[in-house]
C-alpha positions as a printed Julia matrix, in Angstrom:
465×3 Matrix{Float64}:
   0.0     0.0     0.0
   2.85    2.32    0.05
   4.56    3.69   -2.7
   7.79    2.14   -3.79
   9.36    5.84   -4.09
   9.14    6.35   -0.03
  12.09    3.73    0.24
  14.4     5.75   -2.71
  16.38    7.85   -0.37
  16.92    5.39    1.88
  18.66    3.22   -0.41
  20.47    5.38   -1.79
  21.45    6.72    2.1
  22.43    3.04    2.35
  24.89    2.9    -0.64
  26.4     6.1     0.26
  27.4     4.56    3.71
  28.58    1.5     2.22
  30.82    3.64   -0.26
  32.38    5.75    2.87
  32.65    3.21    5.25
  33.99    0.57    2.49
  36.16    3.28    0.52
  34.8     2.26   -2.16
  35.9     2.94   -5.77
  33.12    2.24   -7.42
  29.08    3.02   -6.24
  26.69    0.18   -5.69
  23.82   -0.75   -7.77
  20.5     0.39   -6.07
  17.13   -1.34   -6.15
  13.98   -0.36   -3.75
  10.63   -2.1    -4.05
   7.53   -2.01   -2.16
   7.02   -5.51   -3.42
   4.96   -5.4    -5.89
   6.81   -2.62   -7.84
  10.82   -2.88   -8.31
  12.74   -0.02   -9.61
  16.96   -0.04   -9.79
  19.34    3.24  -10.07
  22.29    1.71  -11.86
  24.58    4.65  -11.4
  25.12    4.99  -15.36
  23.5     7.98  -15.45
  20.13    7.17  -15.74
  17.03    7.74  -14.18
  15.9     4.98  -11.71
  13.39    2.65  -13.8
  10.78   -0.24  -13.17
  12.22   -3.6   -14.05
  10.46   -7.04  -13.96
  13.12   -8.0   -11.75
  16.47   -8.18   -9.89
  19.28   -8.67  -12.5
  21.67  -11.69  -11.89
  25.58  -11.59   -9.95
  27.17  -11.22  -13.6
  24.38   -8.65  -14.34
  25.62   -6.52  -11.89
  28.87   -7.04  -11.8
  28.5    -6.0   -15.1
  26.78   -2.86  -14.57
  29.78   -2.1   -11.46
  32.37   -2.3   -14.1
  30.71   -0.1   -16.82
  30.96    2.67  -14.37
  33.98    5.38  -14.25
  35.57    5.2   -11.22
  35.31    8.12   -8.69
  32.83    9.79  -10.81
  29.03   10.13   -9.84
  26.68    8.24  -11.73
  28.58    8.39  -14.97
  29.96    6.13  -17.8
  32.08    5.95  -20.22
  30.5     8.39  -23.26
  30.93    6.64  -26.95
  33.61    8.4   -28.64
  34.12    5.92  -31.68
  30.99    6.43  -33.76
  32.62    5.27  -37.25
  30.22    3.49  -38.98
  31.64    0.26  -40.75
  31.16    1.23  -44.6
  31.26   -2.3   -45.54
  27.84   -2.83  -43.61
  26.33    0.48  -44.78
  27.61    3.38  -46.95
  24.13    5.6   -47.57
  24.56    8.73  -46.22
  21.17    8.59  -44.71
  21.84    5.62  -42.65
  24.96    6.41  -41.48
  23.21    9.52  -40.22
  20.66    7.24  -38.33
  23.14    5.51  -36.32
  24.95    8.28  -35.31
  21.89   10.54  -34.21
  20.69    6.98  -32.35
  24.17    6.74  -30.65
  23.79   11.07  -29.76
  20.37   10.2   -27.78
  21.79    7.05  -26.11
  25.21    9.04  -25.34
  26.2    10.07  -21.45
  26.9    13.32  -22.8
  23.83   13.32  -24.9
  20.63   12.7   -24.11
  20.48    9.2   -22.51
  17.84    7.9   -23.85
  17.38    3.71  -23.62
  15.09    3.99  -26.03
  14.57    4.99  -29.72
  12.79    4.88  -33.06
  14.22    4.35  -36.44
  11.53    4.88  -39.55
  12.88    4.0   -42.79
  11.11    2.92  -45.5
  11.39   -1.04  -46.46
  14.36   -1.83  -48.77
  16.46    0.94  -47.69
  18.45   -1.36  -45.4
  16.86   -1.15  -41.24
  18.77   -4.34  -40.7
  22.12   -3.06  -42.04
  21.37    0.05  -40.09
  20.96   -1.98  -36.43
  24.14   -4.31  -37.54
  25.95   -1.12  -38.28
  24.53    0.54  -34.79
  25.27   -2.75  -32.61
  28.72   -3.5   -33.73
  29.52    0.38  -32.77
  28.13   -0.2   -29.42
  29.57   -3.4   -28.32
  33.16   -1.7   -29.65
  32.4     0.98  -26.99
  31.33   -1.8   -24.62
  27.86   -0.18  -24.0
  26.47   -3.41  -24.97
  27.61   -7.36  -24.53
  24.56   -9.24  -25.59
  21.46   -8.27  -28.73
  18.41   -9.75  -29.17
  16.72   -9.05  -32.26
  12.82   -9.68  -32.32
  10.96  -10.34  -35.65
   7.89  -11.81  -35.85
   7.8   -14.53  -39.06
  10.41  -16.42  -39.09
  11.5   -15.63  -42.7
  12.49  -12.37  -41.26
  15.1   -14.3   -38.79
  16.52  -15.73  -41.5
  16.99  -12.23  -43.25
  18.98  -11.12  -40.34
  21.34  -13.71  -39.75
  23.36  -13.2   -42.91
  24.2    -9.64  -42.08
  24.69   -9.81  -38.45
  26.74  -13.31  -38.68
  29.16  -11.5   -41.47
  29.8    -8.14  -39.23
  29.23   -9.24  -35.6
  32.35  -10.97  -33.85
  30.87  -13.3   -30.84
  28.33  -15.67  -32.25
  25.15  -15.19  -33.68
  22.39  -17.83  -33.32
  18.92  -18.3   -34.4
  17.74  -19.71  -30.89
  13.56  -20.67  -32.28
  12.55  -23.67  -30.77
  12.57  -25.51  -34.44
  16.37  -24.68  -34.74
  18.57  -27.95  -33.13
  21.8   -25.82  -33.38
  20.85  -22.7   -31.35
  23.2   -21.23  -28.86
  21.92  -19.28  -26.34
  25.13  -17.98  -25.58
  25.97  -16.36  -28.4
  26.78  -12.65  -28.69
  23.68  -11.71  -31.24
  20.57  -14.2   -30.31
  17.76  -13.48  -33.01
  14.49  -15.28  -32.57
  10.57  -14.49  -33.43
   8.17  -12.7   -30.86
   6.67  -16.35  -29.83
   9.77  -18.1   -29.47
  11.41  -15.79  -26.69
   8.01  -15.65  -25.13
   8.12  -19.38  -24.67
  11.41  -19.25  -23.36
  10.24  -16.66  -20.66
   7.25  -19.13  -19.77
   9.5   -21.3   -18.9
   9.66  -22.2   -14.86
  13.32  -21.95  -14.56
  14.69  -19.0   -16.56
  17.13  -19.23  -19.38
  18.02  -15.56  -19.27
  18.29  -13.44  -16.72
  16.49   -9.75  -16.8
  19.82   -8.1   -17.91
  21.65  -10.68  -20.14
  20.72   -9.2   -23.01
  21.91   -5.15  -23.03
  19.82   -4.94  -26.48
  16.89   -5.6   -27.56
  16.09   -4.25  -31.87
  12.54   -4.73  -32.75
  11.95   -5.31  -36.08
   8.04   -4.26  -37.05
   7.78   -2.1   -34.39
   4.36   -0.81  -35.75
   2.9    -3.96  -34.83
   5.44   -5.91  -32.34
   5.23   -3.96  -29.2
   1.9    -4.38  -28.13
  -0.54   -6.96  -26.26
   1.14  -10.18  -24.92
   4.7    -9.57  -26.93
   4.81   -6.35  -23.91
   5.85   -9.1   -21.45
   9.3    -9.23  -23.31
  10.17   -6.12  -22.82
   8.86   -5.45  -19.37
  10.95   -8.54  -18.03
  14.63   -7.54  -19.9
  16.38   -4.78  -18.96
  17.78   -3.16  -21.97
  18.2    -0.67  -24.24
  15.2    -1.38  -26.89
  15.22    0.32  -30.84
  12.55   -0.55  -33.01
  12.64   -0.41  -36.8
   9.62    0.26  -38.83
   8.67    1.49  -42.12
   4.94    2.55  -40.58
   4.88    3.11  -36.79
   1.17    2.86  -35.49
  -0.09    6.28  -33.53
  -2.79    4.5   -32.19
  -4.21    5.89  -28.65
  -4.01    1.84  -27.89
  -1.23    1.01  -29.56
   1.36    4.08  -29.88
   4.73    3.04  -31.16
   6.33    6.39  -29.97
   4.23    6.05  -26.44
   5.87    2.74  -25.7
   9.52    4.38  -26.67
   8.7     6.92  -24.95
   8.87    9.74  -27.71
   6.55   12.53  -28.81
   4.36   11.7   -31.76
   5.75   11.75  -35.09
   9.12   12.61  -33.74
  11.02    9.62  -34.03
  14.58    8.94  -33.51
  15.43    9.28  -36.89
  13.09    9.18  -40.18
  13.6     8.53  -43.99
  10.57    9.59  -46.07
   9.88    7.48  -49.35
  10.04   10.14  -51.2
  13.46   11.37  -49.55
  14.6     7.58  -50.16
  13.86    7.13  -53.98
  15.29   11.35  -54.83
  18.5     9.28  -52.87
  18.2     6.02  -55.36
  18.17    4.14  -52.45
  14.77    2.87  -53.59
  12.74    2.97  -57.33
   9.21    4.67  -57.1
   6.14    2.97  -58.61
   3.56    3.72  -60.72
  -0.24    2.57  -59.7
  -2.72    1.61  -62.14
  -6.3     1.18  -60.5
  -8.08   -1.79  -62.63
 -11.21   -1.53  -60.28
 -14.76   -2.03  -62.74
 -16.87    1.01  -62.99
 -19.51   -0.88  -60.95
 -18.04   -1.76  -57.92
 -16.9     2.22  -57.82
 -19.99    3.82  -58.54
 -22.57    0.83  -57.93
 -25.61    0.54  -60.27
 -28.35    2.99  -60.87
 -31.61    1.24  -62.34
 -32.53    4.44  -64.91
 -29.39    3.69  -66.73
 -29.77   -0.07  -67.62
 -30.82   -1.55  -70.97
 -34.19   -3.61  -70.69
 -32.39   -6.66  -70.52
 -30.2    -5.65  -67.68
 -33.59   -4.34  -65.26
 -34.79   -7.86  -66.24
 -31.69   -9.41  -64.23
 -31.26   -6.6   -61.47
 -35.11   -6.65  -60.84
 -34.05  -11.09  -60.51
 -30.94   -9.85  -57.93
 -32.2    -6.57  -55.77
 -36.32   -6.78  -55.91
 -38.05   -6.67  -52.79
 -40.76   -9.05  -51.79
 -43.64   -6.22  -52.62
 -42.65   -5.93  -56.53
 -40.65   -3.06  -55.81
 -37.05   -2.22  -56.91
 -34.35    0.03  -55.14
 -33.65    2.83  -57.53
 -29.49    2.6   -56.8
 -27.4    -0.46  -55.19
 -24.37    0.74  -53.83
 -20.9    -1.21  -55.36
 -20.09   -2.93  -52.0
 -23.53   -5.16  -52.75
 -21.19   -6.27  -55.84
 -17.78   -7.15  -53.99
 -18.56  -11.18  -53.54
 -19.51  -11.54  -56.96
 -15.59  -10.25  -57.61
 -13.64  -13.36  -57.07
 -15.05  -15.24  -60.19
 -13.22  -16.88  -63.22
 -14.25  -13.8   -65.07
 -12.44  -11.56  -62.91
  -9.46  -13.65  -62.56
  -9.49  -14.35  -66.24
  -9.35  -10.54  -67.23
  -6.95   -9.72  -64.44
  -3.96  -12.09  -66.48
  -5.09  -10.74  -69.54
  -4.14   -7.24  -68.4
  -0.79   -8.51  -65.98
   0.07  -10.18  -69.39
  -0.25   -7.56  -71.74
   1.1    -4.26  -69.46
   3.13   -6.45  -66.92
   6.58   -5.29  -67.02
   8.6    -7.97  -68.49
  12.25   -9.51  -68.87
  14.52  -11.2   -71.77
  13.96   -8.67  -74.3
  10.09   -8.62  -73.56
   9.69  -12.19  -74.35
   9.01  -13.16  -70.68
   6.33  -12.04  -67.48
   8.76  -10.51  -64.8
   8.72  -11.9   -61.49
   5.16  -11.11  -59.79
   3.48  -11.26  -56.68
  -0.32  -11.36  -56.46
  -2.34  -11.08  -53.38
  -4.98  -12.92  -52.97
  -8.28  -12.83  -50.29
  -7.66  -15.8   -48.59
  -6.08  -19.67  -49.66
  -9.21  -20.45  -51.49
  -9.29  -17.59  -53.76
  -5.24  -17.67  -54.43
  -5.53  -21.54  -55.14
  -8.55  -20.47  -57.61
  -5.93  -18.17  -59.31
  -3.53  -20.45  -59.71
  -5.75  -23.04  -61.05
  -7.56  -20.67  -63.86
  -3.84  -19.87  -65.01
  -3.24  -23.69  -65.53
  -6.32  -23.59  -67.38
  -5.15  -20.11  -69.56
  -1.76  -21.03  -69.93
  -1.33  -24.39  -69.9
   2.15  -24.12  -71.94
   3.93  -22.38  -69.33
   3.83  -25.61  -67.01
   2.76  -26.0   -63.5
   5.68  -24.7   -61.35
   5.29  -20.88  -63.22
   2.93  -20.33  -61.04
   2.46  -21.44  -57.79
   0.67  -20.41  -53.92
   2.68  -19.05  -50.78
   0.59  -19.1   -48.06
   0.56  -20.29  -44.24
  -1.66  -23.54  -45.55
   1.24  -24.61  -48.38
   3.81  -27.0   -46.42
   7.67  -26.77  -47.43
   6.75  -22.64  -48.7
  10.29  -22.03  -47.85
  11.26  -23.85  -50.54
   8.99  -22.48  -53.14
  10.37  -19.04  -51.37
  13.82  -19.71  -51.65
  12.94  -21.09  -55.53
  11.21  -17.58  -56.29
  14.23  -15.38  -55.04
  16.09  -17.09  -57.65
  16.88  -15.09  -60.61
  16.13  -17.81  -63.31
  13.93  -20.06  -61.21
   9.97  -20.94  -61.45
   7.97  -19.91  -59.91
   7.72  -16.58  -61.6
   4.25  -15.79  -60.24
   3.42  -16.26  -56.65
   0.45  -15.9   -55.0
   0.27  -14.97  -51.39
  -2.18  -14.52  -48.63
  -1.21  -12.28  -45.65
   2.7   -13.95  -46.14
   4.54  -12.41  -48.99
   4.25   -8.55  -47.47
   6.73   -8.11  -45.31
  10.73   -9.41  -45.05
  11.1   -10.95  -48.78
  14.02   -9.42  -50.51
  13.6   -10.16  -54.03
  14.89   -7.25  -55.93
  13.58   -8.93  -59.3
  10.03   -8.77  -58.73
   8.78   -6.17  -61.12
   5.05   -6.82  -60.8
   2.16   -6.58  -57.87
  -1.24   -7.01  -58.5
  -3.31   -6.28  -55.1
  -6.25   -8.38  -56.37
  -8.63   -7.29  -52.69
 -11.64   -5.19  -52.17
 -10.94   -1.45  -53.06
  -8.01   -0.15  -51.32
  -8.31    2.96  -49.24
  -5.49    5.3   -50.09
  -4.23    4.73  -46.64
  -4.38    0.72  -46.67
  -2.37    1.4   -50.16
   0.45    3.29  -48.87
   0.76    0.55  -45.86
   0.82   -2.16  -48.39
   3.15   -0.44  -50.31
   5.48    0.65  -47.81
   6.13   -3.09  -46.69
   6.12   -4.08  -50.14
   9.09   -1.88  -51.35
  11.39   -4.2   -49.51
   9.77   -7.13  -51.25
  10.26   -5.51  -54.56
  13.34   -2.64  -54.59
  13.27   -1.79  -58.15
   9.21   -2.88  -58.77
   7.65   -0.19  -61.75
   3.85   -1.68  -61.85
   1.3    -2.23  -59.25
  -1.98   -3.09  -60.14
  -5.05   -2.79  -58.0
């Protein structure tokens, strides 16, 4: 019933005495709880924070030895902020790490936590290799976790951090025999660490990991994934093309930043004036009628006959206008999906001296609808074999294999179709096509799509909606 804060000066009255009476060099590490609510003054400058719980010997004996000796609450400031060219030479993202490593800095602001927004493809994973080699140089950090939350994404970052990062980096999912929890960079989904902190006896304490880089941070921080972060104590950066400003879900609230003032931004627009990305050009294939609907006046004789057959009431009576959402399940037909290859066909971009469909991605409703695609293109172009096009979705088993197969340059398949899979983490620079085959697209559901897409597709000309 009493507040945790009425016990503060007293512990810090305590380690005073102990440094007088001890002589001693360095200061201890404080905690004070009312026990229910623990907070710990680590002497690094900080403020005194709420942490899940008390940090382990090495953890602190850690956190004693990262202190300057004689000097009050202080540590060593990060001098070296060279960013390793080989990892990342854009201007832009060299000028990310650097402003992240300004607000994280003793003589900065010392902040634990910040906000990168770049846009997808630009390189956020190069950016957090190229920020967490600098720090564990300076010996700010020992141990990284970095969060993503499909498990294609893992495999993304492994190749980068295992060529730059000294130490040992480890996928540690549960589905990988060869993890190492020990190893210097530990990269895992959302799920997997959370299993590992359900767990009745703990594999890692509340400060073994000095890191934490959240990848998706838009949608990653929220709802039962919050548990990570409340039980490590750690610096935590999140990386996100799109960070969500929801009163429920606030990406900057959680980091602790204003509103639209992240860490450091990249616009689209700023990235593709830079070359670091292509821009794309929209074409929206959606039918007069499910735009404007259908007005009754306007039809020919014939067509009353079959609306008065669809939309007439019981009493004889006909509605005057149906709006085009009373047309949007009649969509997903062989019609539809017939027309829609006629028109990727014939103003798809394509490769080999325009003999050949570039690499595309369609997105479909669900797995029925994208295995109804896929079978009306046997049917349309039977001569182009079975493996030209082929489904990605959660419901396909072995889809890393048909993913790996499509990220190859000269490899079928050279249409994929993808539920709710292909949107996010898929570098395949040779994909030239996307067809958003959905209900109407706000302008704002567009731009999301897009801006997780441009990672998918780095050079991509032609989306079609």
């Amino acid at each position: 019933s009493i507040s945790e804060e009425a016990g503060a000066q007293q512990a810090k009255d305590y380690a005073d005495a102990l440094v007088k009476n001890l002589n001693l060099k360095y200061r201890p590490i404080v905690y004070y709880t009312n026990g229910y609510v623990i907070k710990i003054q680590d002497r690094l400058g900080y403020p005194a924070r709420q942490v899940g719980n008390f940090a382990s010997l090495d953890d602190l004996e850690l956190l004693i030895k990262r202190q300057l000796p004689g000097v009050e609450d202080k540590r060593n400031p990060i001098a070296d902020k060279t960013v390793d060219a080989n990892i990342i030479d854009r201007s832009k993202l060299i000028e990310a790490v650097k402003e992240m490593i300004d607000s994280m800095n003793t003589d900065g602001k010392m902040r634990r936590k910040g906000l990168l927004v770049l846009p997808c493809g630009v390189g956020k994973t190069r950016t957090a290799v190229a920020l967490s080699k600098i720090l564990i140089k300076n010996d700010w950090v020992q141990n990284v976790l970095f969060l993503a939350d499909r498990n294609n994404l893992v495999t993304n970052a492994l190749k980068p951090f295992s060529n730059y990062i000294e130490g040992g980096v480890s996928d540690i999912s549960a589905e990988n025999p060869d993890r190492d929890t020990n190893a210097r960079v530990c990269i895992c989904t959302y799920n997997s660490m959370l299993n590992f902190l359900n767990k009745p006896k703990k594999e890692f304490s509340v400060g073994h990991f000095d890191m934490i880089i959240v990848d998706e941070a838009h949608r990653s921080l929220f709802n039962v994934y919050r548990a990570i972060f409340e039980y490590f104590d750690s610096f935590v950066i999140g990386l996100t093309a799109t960070p969500s400003k929801a009163i429920d879900r606030s990406t900057y609230e959680i980091l602790n930043l204003n509103t639209d003032e992240p860490t450091f931004e990249v616009k689209f627009e700023e990235a593709v004036n830079l070359e670091y990305l292509v821009s794309y050009r929209a074409f929206d294939k959606t039918s007069n009628i499910l735009k404007n609907g259908l007005k009754y006046s306007d039809l020919t004789d014939k067509e009353k006959e079959e609306y008065e057959e669809l939309f007439g009431n019981a009493d004889g009576t006909v509605p005057e206008h149906i709006e085009g959402s009373a047309f949007r399940k009649h969509i997903f037909n062989n019609d539809t999906i017939d027309k829609m290859f006629s028109d990727l066909f014939a103003n798809g971009l394509r490769i080999e001296n325009g003999n050949k469909l570039g690499k595309t991605l369609i997105f479909a409703v669900d797995h029925k609808h994208a295995v109804s695609i896929v079978e009306r293109f046997k049917v349309l172009y039977p001569n182009l074999g079975d493996e030209f096009c082929q489904v990605i979705d959660n419901q396909i088993k072995k889809n890393k294999t048909r993913q790996e197969n499509f990220a190859k340059k000269n490899s079928n398949p050279q249409i994929v179709v993808s539920v709710d899979m292909m949107d996010t983490g898929v570098d395949i620079p040779e994909i030239v096509n996307l067809v958003f085959f959905k209900r109407v697209l706000s302008r704002i559901k567009f731009d999301q799509m897009w801006g997780r897409g441009t990672r998918t597709c780095k050079n991509t000309e032609r989306v079609c909606g």
